[in-house]
C-alpha positions as a Markdown table, in Angstrom:
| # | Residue | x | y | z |
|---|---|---|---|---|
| 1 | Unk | 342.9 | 74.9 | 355.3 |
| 2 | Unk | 339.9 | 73.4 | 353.3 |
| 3 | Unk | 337.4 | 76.0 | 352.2 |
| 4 | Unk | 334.3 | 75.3 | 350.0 |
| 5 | Unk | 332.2 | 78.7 | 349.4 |
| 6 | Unk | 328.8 | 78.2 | 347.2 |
| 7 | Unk | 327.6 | 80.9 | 345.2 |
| 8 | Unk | 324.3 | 81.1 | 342.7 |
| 9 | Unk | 321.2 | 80.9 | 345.3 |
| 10 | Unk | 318.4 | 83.0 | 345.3 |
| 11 | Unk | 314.8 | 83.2 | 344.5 |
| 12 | Unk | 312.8 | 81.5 | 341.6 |
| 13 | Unk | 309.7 | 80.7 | 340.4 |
| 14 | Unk | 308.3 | 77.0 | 340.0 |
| 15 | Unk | 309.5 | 75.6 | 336.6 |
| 16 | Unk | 312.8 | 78.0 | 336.4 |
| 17 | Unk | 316.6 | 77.2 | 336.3 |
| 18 | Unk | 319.3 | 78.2 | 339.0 |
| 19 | Unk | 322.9 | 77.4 | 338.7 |
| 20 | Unk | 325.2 | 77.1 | 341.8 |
| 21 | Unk | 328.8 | 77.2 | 341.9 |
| 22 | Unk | 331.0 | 76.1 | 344.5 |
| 23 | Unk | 334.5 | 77.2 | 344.6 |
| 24 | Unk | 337.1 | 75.0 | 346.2 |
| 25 | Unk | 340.8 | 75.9 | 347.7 |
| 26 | Unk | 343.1 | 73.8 | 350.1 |
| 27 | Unk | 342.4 | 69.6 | 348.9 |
| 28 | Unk | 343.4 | 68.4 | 345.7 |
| 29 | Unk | 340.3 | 69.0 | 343.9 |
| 30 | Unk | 341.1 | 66.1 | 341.1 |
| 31 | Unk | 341.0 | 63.6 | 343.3 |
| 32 | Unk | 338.5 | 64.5 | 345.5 |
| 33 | Unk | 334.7 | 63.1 | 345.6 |
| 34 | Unk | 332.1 | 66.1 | 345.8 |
| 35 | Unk | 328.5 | 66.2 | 346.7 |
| 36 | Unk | 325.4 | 68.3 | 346.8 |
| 37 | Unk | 323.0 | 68.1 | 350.0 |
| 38 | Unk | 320.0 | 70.5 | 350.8 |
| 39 | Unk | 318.6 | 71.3 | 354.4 |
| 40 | Unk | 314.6 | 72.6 | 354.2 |
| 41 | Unk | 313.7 | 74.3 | 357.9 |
| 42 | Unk | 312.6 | 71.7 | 360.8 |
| 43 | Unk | 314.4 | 68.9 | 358.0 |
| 44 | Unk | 317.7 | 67.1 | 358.2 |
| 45 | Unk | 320.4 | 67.6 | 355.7 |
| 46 | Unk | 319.5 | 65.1 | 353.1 |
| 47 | Unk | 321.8 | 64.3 | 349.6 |
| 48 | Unk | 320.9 | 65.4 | 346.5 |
| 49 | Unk | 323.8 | 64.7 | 343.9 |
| 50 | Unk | 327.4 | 63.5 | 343.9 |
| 51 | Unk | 330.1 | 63.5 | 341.3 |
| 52 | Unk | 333.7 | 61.3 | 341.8 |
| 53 | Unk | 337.2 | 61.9 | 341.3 |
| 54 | Unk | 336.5 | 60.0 | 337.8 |
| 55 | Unk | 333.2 | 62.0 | 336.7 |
| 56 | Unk | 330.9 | 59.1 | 337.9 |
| 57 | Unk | 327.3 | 61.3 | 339.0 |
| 58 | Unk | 324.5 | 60.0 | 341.2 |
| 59 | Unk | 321.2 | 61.1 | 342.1 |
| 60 | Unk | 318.6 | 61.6 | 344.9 |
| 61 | Unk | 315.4 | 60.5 | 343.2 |
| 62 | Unk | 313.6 | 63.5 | 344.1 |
| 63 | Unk | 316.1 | 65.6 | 341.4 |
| 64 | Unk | 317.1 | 62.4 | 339.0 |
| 65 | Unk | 316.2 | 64.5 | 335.3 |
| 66 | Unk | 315.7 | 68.0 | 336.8 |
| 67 | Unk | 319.1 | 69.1 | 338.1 |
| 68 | Unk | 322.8 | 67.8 | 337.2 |
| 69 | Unk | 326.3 | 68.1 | 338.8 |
| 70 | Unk | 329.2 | 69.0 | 336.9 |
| 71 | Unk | 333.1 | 69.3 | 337.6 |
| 72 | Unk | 335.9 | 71.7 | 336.1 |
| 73 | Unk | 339.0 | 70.4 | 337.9 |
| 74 | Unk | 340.7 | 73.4 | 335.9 |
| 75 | Unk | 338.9 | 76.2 | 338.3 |
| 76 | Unk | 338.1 | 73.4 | 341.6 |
| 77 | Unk | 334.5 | 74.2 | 340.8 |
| 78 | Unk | 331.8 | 71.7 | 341.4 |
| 79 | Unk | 328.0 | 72.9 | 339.7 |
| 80 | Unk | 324.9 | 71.9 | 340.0 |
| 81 | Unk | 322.2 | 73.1 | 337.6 |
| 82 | Unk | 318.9 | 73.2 | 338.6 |
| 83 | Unk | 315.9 | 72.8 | 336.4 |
| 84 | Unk | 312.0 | 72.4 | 336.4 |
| 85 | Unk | 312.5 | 74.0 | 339.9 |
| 86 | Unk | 309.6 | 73.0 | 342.7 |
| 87 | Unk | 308.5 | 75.1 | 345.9 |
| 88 | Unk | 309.3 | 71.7 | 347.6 |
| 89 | Unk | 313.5 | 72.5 | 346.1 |
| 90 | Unk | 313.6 | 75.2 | 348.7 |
| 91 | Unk | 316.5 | 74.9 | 350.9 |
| 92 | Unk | 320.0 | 75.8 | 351.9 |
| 93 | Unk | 322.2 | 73.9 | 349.5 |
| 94 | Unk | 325.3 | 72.7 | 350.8 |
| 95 | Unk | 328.5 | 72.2 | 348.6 |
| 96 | Unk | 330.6 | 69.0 | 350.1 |
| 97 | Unk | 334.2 | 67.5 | 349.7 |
| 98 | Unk | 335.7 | 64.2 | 350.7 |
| 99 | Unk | 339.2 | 62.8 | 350.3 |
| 100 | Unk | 337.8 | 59.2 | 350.0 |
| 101 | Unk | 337.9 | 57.5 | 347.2 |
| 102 | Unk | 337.4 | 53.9 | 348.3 |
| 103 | Unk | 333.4 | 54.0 | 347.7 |
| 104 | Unk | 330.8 | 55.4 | 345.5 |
| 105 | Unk | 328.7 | 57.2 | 345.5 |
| 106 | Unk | 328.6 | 58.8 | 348.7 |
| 107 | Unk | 325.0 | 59.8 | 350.3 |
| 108 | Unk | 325.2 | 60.2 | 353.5 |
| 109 | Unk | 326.4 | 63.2 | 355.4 |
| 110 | Unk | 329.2 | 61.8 | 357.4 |
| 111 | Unk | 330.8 | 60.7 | 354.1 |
| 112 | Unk | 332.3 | 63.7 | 353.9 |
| 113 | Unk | 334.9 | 66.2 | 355.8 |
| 114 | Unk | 334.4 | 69.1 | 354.2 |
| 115 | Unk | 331.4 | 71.6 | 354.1 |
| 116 | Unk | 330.7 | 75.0 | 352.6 |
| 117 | Unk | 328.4 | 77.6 | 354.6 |
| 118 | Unk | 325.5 | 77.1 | 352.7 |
| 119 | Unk | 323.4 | 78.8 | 349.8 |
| 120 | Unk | 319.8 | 79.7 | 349.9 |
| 121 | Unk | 317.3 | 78.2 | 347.3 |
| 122 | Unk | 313.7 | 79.3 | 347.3 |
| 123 | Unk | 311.2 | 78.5 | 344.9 |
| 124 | Unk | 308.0 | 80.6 | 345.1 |
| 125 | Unk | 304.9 | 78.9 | 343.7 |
């Protein structure tokens, strides 16, 4: 059984750094491609940042310079750090696996099987 749990959310102030972790158990992490996507309230789940088997990274423009997504295959941890944070960041942030490795990067929710339960993000102005 797959399970992705994300850890690191919280509360911030515009301009400050968060750092979310998502722990993975049950795929073979190497191989896998992972993502980052956010959900704001009365919004659909949209992508912000992916990362493939072979360290390729892509970004949503909204984030491109401010946050990046890092791997450690060692622990099956996928990270993304979060800088220059804006009130318009706030979300749930959802940590995301896929087995595919046939196409990159992957954006779009359907792209991938696995999901964690979510981590809140708010950033006060």
């Amino acid at each position: 059984q797959v399970q992705l749990v994300e850890s690191g959310g919280g509360l911030v102030q515009a301009g400050g750094s968060l750092r979310l972790s998502c722990a993975a158990s049950g795929l073979t992490f190497s191989s896998s491609g992972l993502g980052w996507f956010r959900q704001a309230p009365g919004k659909e789940r949209e992508f912000v940042a992916t990362i493939s088997w072979s360290f390729s990274t892509y970004y949503a423009d909204s984030v491109k310079g401010r946050f990046g997504i890092f791997r450690d295959n060692a622990k099956n941890t996928v990270n993304l750090q979060m800088n220059n944070l804006k009130p318009e960041d706030t979300a749930v942030y959802y940590c995301a696996a896929t087995s595919y490795r046939n196409s990159f990067p992957r954006k779009r929710v359907e792209e991938y099987e696995y999901w964690g339960q979510g981590t809140q993000v708010t950033v006060s102005s």
